[in-house]
N, C-alpha and C positions, 0 to 999 in steps of 0.2 A: 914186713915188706923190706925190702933192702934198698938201697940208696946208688945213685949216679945213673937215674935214668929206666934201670930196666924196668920191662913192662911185664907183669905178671898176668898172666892169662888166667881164667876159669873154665869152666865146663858145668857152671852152677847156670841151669836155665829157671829163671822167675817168671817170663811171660814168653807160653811156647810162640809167639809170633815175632819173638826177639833173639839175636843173636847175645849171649853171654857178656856180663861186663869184664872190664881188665883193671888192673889198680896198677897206681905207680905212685912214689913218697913222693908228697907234694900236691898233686892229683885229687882232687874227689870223684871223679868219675870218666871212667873211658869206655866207649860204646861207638857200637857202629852209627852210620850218618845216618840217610835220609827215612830209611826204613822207623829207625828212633824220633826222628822228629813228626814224620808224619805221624805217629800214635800220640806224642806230646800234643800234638796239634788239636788230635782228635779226644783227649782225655781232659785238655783245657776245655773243649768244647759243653763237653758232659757235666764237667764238673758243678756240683755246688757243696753245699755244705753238709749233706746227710753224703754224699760219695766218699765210699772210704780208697783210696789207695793202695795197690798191690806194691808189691817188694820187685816190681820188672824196669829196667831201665827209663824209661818214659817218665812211671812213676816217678822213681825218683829227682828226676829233672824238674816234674810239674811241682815236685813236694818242694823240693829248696825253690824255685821261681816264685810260689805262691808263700815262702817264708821272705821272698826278698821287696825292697821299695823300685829300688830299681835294676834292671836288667840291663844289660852292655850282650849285645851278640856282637860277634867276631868271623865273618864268613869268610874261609875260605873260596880264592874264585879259581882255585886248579880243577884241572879235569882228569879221575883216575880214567887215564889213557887203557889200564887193565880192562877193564868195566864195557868202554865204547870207545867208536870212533873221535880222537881228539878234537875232529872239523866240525862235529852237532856237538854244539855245545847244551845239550836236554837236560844233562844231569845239572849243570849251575841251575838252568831257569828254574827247575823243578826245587832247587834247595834255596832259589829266593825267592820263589812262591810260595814254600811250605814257612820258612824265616818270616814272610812279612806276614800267614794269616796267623800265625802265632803273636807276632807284637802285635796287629789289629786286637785278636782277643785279648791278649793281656791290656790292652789300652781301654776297650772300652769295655769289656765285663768288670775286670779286676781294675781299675783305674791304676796299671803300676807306669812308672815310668821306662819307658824301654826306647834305646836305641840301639841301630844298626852301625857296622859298618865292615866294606867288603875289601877282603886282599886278598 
């Protein structure tokens, strides 16, 4: 990987319901938003102990969350104006309703410590 920033693209698909990751020096993972959280969402759900883990982005978000004690999420509260109209703001509520039932599960399945907080 080379250094000051750029972001390196793939075209390596691990989980067809995901768009590709990106790596950058410094970085462990760069991935699209809510699409990726909702599967984390949904694969914390699943999860126990005989669940083995695929190599798709999600995965690997659930793999280091479930290696860590505590968790710090960091929400972005911009609106890709690209996406939808800036005035329905649907895309935040939707990414801090998929953010808080992800801490919910990780609170009460996995007992990890997890806080929020939104900019």
């Amino acid at each position: 990987m080379s250094g000051g920033g750029e972001i390196i693209d793939t075209n390596v698909i691990n989980d067809p319901e995901l768009p590709p990751v990106s790596y950058m020096e410094g970085v462990e993972l760069i991935t699209e938003g809510i699409l990726t959280l909702s599967k984390v969402s949904e694969l914390l759900k699943k999860y126990n102990s005989a669940y083995e883990l695929g190599k798709g982005p999600a995965d690997l978000i659930v793999k280091a969350i479930l290696e860590s004690d505590e968790i710090h999420f960091l929400i972005g509260t911009n609106i890709n104006v690209a996406h939808q109209d800036p005035t329905l703001p649907v895309e935040l509520e939707l990414r801090r309703t998929v953010v808080h039932r992800i801490a919910r599960t990780l609170d009460e399945k996995f007992m990890k410590e997890v806080t929020m907080n939104f900019y």
